[in-house]
C-alpha positions as CSV (number, residue, x, y, z in Angstrom):
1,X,-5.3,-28.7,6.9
2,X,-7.2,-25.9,8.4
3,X,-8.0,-22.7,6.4
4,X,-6.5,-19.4,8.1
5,X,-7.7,-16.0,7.0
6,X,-6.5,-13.1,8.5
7,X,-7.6,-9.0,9.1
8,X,-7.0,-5.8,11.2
9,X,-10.1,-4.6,13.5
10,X,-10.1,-1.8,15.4
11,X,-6.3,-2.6,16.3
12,X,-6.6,-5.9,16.5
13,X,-5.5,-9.2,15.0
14,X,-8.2,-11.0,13.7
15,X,-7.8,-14.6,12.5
16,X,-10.2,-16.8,11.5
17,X,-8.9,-20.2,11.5
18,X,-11.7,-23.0,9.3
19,X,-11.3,-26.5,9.5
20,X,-9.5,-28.4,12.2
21,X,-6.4,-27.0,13.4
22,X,-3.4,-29.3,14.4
23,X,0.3,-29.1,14.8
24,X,0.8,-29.2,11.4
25,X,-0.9,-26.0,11.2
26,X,0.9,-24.0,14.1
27,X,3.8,-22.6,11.8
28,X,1.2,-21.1,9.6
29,X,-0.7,-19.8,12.7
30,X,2.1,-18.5,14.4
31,X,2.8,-16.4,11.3
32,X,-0.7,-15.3,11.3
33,X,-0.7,-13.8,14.7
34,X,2.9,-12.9,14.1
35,X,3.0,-9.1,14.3
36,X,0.5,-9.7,17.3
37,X,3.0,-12.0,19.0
38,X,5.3,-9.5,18.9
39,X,4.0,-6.7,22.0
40,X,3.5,-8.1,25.6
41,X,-0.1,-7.8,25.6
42,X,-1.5,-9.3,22.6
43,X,-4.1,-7.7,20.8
44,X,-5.2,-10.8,18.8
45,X,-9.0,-12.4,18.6
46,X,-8.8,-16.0,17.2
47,X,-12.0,-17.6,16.1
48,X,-12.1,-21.4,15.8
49,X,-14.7,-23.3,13.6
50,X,-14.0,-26.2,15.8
51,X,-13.0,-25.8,19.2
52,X,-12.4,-29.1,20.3
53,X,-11.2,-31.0,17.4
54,X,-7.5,-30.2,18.2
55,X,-4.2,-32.2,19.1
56,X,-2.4,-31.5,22.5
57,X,0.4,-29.2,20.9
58,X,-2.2,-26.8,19.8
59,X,-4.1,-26.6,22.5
60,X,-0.9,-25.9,24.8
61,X,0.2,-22.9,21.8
62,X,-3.3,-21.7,22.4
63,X,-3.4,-21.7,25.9
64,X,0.2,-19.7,25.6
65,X,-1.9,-17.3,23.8
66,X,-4.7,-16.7,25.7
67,X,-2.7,-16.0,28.7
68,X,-1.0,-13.6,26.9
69,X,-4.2,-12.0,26.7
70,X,-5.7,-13.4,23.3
71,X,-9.4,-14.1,23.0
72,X,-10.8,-17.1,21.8
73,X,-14.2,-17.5,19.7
């Protein structure tokens, strides 16, 4: 179960996201990100301790994300 910490920056979502992040996890995430989620552009920065250690349903919610306009690091 990945570890999900979350902050304001500069009017911006940040959430750090520890561990490896799977479906199981997305709930959790989406309420993370939620007030983010929320405007058409979203100002949201997610950075991921393990990029490629993830199932297919989260890498299609992240790719939803991004082209929303959230960054990945």
């Amino acid at each position: 179960m990945a570890i999900l910490r979350v902050r304001l920056s500069n009017g911006k979502r940040l959430v750090t996201v520890r561990g490896r992040l799977a479906a199981r996890d997305l709930r959790r995430l989406e309420r993370a990100c939620g007030p983010a989620l929320e405007q058409r552009e979203v100002p949201l920065e997610l950075r991921l301790s393990e990029h490629g250690d993830m199932d297919e349903a989260t890498q299609l919610f992240l790719a939803g994300l991004v082209r929303r306009g959230a960054v990945l690091s």
